[in-house]
Each structure stands twice: as C-alpha cells, then as structure tokens.
VEXLONU-951363 format. One line per 5 residues: number of its first residue (from 1); their letters; for each residue x, y, z of C-alpha. Coordinates in nm, 2 decimals. Example, Ala and Ser with C-alpha at 12.3 -4.5 7.8 and 13.67 -1.06 7.14 Angstrom:
residues 2
1> AS> 1.23/-0.45/0.78  1.37/-0.11/0.71
END
This chain:
residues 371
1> XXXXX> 8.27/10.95/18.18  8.00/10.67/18.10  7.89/10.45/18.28  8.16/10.45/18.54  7.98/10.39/18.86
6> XXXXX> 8.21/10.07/18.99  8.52/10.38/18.95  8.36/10.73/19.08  8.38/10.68/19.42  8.73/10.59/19.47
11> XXXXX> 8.84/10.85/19.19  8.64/11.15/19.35  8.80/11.03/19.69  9.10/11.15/19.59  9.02/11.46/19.44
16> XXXXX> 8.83/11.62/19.76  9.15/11.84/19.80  9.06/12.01/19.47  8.84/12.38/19.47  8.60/12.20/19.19
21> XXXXX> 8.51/11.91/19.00  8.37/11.89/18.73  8.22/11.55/18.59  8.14/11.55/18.24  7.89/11.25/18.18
26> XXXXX> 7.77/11.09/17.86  7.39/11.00/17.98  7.56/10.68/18.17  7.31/10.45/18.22  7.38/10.35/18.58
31> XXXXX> 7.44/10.57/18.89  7.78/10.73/18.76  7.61/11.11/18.79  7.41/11.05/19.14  7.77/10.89/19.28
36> XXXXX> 7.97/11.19/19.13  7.64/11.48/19.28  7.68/11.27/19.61  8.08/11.32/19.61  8.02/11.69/19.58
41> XXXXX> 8.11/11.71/19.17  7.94/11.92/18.96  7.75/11.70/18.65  7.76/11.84/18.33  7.57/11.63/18.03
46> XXXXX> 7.79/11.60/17.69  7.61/11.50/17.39  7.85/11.40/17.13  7.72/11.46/16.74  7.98/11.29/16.60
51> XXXXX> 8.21/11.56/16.48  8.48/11.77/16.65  8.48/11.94/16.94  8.51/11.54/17.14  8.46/11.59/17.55
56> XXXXX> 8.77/11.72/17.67  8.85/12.00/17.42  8.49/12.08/17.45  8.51/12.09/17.85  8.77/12.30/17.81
61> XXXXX> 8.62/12.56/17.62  8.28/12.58/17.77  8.31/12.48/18.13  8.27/12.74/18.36  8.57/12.72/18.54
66> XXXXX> 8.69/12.97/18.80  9.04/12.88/18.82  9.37/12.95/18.62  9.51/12.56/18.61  9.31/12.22/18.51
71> XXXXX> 9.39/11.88/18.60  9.23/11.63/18.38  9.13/11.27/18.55  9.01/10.95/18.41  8.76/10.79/18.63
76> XXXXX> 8.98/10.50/18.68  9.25/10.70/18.79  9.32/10.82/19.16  9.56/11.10/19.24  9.77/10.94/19.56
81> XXXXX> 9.79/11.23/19.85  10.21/11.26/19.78  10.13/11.38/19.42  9.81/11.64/19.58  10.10/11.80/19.80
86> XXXXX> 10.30/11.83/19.43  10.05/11.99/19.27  9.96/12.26/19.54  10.32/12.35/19.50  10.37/12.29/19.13
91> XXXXX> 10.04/12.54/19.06  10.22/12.82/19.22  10.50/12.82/18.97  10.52/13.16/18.71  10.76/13.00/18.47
96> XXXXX> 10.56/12.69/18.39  10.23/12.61/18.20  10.21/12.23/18.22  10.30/11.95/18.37  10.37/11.59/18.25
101> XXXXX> 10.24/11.31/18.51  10.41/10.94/18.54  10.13/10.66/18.52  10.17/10.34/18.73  9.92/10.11/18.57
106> XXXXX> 9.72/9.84/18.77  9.67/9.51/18.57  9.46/9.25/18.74  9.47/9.41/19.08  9.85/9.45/19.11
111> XXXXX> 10.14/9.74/18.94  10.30/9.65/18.63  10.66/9.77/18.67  10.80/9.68/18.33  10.64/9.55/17.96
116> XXXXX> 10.75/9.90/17.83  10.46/10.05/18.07  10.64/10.16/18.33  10.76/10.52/18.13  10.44/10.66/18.09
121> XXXXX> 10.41/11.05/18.10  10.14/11.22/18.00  10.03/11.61/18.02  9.75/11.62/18.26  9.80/11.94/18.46
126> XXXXX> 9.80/12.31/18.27  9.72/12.65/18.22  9.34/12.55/18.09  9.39/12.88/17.84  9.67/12.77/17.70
131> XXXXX> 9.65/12.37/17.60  9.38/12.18/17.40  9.41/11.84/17.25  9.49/11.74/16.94  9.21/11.63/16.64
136> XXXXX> 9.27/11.33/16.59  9.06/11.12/16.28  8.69/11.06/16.36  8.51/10.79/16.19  8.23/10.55/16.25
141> XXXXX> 8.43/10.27/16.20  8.72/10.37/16.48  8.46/10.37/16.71  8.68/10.56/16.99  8.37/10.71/17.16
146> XXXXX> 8.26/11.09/17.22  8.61/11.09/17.40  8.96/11.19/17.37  9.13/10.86/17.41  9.48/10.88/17.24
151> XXXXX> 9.52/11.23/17.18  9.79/11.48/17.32  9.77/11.82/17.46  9.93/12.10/17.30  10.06/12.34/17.50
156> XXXXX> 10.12/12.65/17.41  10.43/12.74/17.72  10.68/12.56/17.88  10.61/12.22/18.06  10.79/12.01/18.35
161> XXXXX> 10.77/11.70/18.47  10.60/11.57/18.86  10.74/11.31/19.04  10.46/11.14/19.18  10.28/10.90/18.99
166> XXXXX> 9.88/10.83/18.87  9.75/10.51/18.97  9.55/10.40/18.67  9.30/10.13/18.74  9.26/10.05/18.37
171> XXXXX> 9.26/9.67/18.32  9.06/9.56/18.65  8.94/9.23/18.45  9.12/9.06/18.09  8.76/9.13/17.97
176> XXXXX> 8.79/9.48/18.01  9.11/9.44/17.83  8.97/9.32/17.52  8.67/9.52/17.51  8.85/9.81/17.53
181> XXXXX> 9.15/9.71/17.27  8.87/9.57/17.04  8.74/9.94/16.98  9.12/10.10/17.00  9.22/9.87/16.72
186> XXXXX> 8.94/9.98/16.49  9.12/10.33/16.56  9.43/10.21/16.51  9.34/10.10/16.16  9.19/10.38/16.09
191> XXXXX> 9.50/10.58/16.19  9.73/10.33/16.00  9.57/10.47/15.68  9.62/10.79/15.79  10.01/10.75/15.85
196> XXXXX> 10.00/10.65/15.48  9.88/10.93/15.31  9.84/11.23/15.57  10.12/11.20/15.81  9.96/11.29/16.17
201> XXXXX> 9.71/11.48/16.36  9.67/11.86/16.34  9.92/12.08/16.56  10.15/11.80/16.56  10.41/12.02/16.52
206> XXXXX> 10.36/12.18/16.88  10.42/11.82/17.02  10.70/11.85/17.26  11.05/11.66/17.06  11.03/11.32/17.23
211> XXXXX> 10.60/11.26/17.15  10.68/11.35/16.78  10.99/11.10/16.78  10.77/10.83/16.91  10.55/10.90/16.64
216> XXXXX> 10.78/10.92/16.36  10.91/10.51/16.56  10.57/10.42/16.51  10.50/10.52/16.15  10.78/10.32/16.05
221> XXXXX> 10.68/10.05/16.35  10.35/10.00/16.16  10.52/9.97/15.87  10.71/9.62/16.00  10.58/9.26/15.87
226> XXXXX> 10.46/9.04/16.17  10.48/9.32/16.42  10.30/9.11/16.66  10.58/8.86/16.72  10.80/9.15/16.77
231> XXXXX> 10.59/9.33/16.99  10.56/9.06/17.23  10.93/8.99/17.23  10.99/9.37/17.28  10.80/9.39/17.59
236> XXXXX> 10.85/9.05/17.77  11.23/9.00/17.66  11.41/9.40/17.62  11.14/9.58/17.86  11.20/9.23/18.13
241> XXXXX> 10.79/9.23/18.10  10.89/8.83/18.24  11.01/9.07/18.59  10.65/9.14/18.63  10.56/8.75/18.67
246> XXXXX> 10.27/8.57/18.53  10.07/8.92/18.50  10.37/9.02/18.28  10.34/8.71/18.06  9.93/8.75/18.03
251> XXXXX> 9.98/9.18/17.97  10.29/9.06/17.70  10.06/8.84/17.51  9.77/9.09/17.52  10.00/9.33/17.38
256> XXXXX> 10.09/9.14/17.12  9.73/9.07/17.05  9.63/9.38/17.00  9.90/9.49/16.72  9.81/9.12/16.54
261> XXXXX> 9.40/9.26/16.58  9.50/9.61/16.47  9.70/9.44/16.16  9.41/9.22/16.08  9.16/9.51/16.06
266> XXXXX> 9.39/9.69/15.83  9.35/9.37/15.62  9.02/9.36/15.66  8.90/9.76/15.51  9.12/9.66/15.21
271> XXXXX> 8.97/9.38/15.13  8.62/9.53/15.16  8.76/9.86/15.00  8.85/9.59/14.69  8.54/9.45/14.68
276> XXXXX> 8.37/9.75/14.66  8.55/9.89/14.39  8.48/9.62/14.16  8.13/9.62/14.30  8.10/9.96/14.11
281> XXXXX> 8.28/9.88/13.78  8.05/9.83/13.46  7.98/9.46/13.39  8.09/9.39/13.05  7.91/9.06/13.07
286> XXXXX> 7.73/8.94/12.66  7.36/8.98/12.65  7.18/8.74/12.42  6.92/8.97/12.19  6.70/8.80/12.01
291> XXXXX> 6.71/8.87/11.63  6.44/9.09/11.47  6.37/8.82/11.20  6.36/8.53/11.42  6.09/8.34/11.36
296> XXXXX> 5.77/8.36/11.60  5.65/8.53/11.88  5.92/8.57/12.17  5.85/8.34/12.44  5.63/8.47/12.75
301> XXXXX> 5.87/8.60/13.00  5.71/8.51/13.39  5.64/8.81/13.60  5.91/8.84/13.86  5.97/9.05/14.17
306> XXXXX> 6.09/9.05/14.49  6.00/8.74/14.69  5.71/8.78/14.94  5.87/8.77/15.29  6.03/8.95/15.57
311> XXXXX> 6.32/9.01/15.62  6.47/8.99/16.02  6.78/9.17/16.16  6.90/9.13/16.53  7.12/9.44/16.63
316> XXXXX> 7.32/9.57/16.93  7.54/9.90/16.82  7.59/9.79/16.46  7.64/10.13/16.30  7.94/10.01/16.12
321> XXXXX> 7.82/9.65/15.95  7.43/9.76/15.93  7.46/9.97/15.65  7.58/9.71/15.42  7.32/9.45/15.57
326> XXXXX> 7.06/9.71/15.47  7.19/9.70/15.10  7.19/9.37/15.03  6.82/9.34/15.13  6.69/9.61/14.99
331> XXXXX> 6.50/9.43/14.69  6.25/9.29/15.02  5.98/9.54/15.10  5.99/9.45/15.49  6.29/9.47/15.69
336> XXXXX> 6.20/9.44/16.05  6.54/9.53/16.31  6.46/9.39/16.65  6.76/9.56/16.87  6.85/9.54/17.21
341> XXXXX> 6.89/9.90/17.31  7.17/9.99/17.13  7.35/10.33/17.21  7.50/10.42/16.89  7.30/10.50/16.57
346> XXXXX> 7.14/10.22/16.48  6.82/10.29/16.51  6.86/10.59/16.29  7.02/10.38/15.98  6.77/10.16/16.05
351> XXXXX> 6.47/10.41/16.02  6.62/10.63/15.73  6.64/10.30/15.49  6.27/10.23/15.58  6.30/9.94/15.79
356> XXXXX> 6.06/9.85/16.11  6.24/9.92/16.41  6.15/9.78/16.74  6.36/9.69/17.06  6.37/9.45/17.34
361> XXXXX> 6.63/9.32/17.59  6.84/9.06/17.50  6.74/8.73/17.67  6.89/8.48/17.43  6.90/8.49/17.03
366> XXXXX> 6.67/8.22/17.03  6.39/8.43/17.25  6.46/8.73/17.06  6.40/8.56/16.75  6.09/8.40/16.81
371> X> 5.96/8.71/17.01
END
C-alpha cells in the first residue's frame, strides 16, 4: 500500500476473520499505517530501490509468516463474508495449491457486469512456498511503482477456481481513472517493445494455458492499426458494455482511451529514440579555414562563453523528462530546481548534475516562481 487511508478501513473490515495481516506500506504519507496498527495489522515498511525483488515477491519471501496459505489483498478490495466461509473450506484441501478468485469491479460507485470485465480471475490464494510472481520489465519510464501491478503468479501445483467474487473498489472517481491509466500506459509502452523483440516475462511458461493464450491475443492485438476504435467497439458492442448504462458508455470510452494513450506513447519513445540517434551521428557540416597565405592578420575573434544567468526548473516527480532538461542546460553554471516534494528521484538527478535543489509546496506556478 501507499497512501491508502480513504481504503484501509473498509478493506481490513473484512479481513478480521483472518489469523494475521500483514500491511506492507511504502512510507504513505497520510494515516494509511496508524489505520492499518488500529485495525489490528501488522505494518511492515518496504523501500523499493528500483530493481527486482518489487513488494509482493519480496513479502513473500521475507515476511514472517506462520501459516502454510497466503491470500494477497489490494487495499481497495474487500473479501465479502460468502467468499471468507469458501476459503476456510478451500484451505483445507490436500490436492490443491492455489486458487483463482472472480473480481466484480465497482466503477463510480456501482458493479460493472459487462465491457469485457465481468471474467476476471486472478490467483490470489496459495501455498505462499510454492507461487511468486512473475518479473516483469522495470524502467523509469513505465513508472508502475515499487508494486506488482500486472504481473501473474506462478504456481508451482495444481490450482482451482472459488465461486465467490472480490469486490474491487478500483475506479471510485474518473480522476482516479486517468491517474492510474496514465502510469499503466507508460508500462504498457514499455511492454509493447518488449513483445517485439523479447516475447514475455520470465516463467511465462508456468502460466496456466488460458493466461499464455491471452497473451499470445494480445501480442498480436498490439500489433492491430487503430486499436482504439476497436477496443471500444469490442467492449460496448460484443461484451453489451451498453447493458451496463451510462457507466458502461463512460468505462467503454475510457477503455478505449487508454489503448489510443498507450499507442501514442509508443509513438512517442520512437520519435525521441530517432532523435537521439541522429543527435549522436558526426556532423559532416564544411568548415571555412582560413588559408595560410591569406593576407593579414586574422580578425579578432570576441571572447564567448556561456551567458551570465540562472537558469530555473519547477519539478514534481520528473525523473523521466528531467534528465534531458538537465542536458540542454548544461552550458549555464546555475541551475536552481525549486520542487514541490516530489517522491521519486528527482532530487537525486537533480543534485548529481550539480544543480541547486530546494523545495516548497506548490501554491500556484506563479508563487513558486517568484518565491
């Protein structure tokens, strides 16, 4: 979790029937770890340094954890009593390692029952020996976080299905919406490339048969002109998204949205990719020499250097775009960054290309600047 106050409470609700909990926080900023001590969870701090293991896989290896099985919760999920009573039973079970849950996700307060998101299964409850998820890539520019967001378990045993279904509370506001589909597209992009070259993700071979048919659809999916248009059609016409009412319509179009984003930010790394590869070609541009029996002195060349100013940067988590901005104004011997607390590395690319760092919160860009 981070910064997941508005969700603990009514997530740790319904996980009191469970003999521990473990809440593994990522120094949230608001009262996500005194909700989750109040609740009766045990807080564990994760510090993420950018490589593998992410949170999850790391949980799972180095929790403490007294018990055989694991259920792994989002904090806007909730675990409805009928599906408690099917995992006291389910647990019990010698012939099974894992079991696949049904999602029912909440969009603007009510169930979405179609749009292609009503066949949601994902493995959630196993043997914690025998499953860890997938490595999936990790880049600055993907921007997925310290946490496992897309990836799969593998299991390593035989898995079955529950009946009950995960509320998911993941879309309480179409802000949250975007946010959150603005970062998964960077990944996406990132994982487009990837398809390209690499094929998948480590272990993908251990994917049960219908997650690696899905991803051998969507290789050839991302592969499809205007994707977009057919993505929206897809969900609101063939999975009767236009069932689920106006919310159908609005989830449809975001949909859509989101594959047109991801498409564009594919665009977009080739195009800088391009531009920096001629960016590093020789110039083959003629100099003019002057000849060694001209007549006359040469004429008096000016001094020049770089011009006498400074040089100001206004930042909030720009990890991705400062490096670039740092560059191109590198001939200026004072760089001064005035950020507003960001939370990735900023300040660190900041310092490291000897720029003055110093931080206030955001009022206005017209207050920060003249501050």
């Amino acid at each position: 979790v981070k910064n997941e106050a508005a969700n603990m409470r009514r997530c740790l609700e319904s996980l009191q029937w469970a003999d521990e909990v473990f809440v593994v926080d990522s120094q949230s900023e608001d009262d996500t770890a005194k909700i989750s001590e109040e609740m009766g969870a045990q807080v564990v701090q994760f510090h993420f340094n950018g490589v593998y293991p992410k949170k999850k896989n790391w949980s799972l290896e180095n929790l403490p954890m007294r018990n055989e099985w694991v259920q792994i919760v989002d904090a806007d999920e909730v675990i409805p009593s009928a599906l408690q009573a099917e995992i006291a039973a389910a647990i019990k079970r010698s012939d099974v390692d894992g079991y696949y849950m049904h999602f029912r996700y909440m969009f603007l307060g009510k169930p979405l029952y179609h749009c292609g998101y009503s066949g949601l299964w994902v493995l959630r409850l196993f043997r914690h020996k025998l499953g860890r998820y997938e490595k999936m890539p990790v880049t600055a520019e993907s921007r997925t976080g310290d946490n496992e967001a897309h990836e799969h378990i593998i299991l390593d045993g035989r898995s079955e299905r529950l009946k009950t279904s995960v509320m998911h509370y993941a879309y309480p506001s179409i802000d949250a919406w975007v946010e959150k589909h603005n970062r998964y597209s960077n990944w996406e992009a990132v994982l487009y490339e990837q398809f390209r070259s690499d094929g998948f993700a480590e272990g993908e071979r251990k994917l049960d048969r219908g997650k690696r048919m899905k991803r051998k659809i969507k290789a050839i999916y991302l592969r499809l002109p205007f994707r977009y248009v057919f993505r929206f059609v897809y969900a609101y016409i063939f999975r009767l998204g236009f069932l689920d009412g106006k919310i159908g319509f609005i989830f449809c179009s975001l949909l859509a949205f989101y594959d047109f984003l991801s498409w564009a930010k594919v665009m977009e790394k080739r195009k800088l990719l391009e531009a920096r590869l001629k960016s590093t070609q020789p110039s083959h541009d003629k100099t003019i020499t002057r000849s060694a029996d001209a007549q006359g002195p040469a004429p008096e060349q000016p001094a020049v250097g770089p011009p006498k100013i400074s040089v100001l940067i206004l930042t909030l988590n720009e990890e991705v775009d400062l490096p670039a901005c740092m560059e191109s104004v590198s001939w200026c011997d004072d760089v001064v960054i005035f950020d507003s607390f960001s939370s990735d590395r900023t300040e660190q690319i900041a310092t490291a290309a000897g720029a003055r760092f110093f931080q206030r919160e955001f009022d206005d860009y017209a207050s920060q600047r003249n501050a």
